[in-house]
C-alpha positions in Angstrom: -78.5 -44.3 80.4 -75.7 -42.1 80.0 -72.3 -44.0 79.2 -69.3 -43.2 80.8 -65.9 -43.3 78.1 -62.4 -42.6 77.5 -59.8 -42.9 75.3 -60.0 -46.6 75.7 -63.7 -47.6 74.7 -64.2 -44.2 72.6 -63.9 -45.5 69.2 -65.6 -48.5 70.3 -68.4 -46.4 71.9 -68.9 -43.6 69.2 -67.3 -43.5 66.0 -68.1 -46.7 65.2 -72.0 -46.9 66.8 -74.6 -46.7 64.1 -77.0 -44.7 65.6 -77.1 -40.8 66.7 -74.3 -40.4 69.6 -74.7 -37.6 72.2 -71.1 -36.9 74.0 -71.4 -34.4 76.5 -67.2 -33.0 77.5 -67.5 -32.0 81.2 -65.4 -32.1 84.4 -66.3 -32.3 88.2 -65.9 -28.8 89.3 -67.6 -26.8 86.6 -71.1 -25.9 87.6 -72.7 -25.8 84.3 -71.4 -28.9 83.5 -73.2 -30.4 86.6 -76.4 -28.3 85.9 -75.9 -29.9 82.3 -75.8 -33.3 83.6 -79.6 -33.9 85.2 -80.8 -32.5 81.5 -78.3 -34.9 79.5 -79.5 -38.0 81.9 -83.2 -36.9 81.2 -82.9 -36.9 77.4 -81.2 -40.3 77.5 -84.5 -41.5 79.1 -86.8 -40.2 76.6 -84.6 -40.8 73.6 -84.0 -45.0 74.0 -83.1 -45.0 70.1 -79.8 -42.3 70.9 -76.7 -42.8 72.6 -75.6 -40.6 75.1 -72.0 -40.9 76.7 -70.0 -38.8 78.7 -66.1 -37.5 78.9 -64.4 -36.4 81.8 -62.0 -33.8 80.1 -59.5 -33.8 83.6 -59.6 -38.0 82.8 -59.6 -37.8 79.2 -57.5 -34.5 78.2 -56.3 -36.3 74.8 -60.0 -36.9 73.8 -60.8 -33.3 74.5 -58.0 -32.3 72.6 -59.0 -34.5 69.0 -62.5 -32.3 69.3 -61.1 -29.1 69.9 -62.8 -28.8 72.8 -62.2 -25.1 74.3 -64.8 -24.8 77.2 -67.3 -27.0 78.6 -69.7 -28.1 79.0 -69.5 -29.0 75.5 -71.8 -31.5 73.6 -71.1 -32.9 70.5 -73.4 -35.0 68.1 -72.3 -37.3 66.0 -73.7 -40.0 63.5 -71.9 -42.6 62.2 -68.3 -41.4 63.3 -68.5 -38.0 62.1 -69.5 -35.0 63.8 -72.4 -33.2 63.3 -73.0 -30.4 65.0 -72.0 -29.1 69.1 -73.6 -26.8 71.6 -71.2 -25.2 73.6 -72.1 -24.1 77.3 -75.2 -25.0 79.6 -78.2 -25.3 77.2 -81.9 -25.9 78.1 -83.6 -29.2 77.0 -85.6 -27.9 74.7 -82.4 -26.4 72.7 -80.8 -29.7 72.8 -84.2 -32.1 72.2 -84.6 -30.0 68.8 -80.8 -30.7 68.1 -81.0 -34.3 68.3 -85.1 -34.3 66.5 -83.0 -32.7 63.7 -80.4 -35.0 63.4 -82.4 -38.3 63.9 
């Protein structure tokens, strides 16, 4: 399941979750970002022990702003607050399934 958040429930949601958090930064209208989408909701099935949320950067502009976040689709990884690593731009699952084997 892939977890909708904004700048109300973020800190809640990710910095302070214990376990590996996927956040992919999207909007609506940009087609990688909905090509991106399908791949994120499939790795949230096969990875039960990893959170995966997603940020609507039109909804949530100051969030996007606090990660620097430049273009999109952009995912960030983070563990235990603190950001790990981020893949910027549509990326196959297999790029993004060793990201998070890495990181676990």
């Amino acid at each position: 399941m892939v977890y909708q958040v904004n700048e109300k429930n973020f800190e809640q949601e990710v910095l302070a979750a214990k376990e590996l958090v996927v956040v992919d930064f999207n909007a609506e209208w940009c087609g990688p970002c909905r090509m991106l989408g399908p791949v994120i909701e499939q790795l949230a099935e096969e990875n039960q022990d990893v959170k995966f949320v997603s940020v609507n950067v039109d909804n949530s502009g100051e969030l996007a702003q606090q990660f620097g976040i430049q273009s999109i689709p952009c995912v960030v990884f983070l563990k235990k607050g603190e950001e790990k690593t981020r893949n910027v731009g549509f990326a196959p699952k297999s790029v993004l399934e060793n990201m998070i084997k890495e990181l676990k």
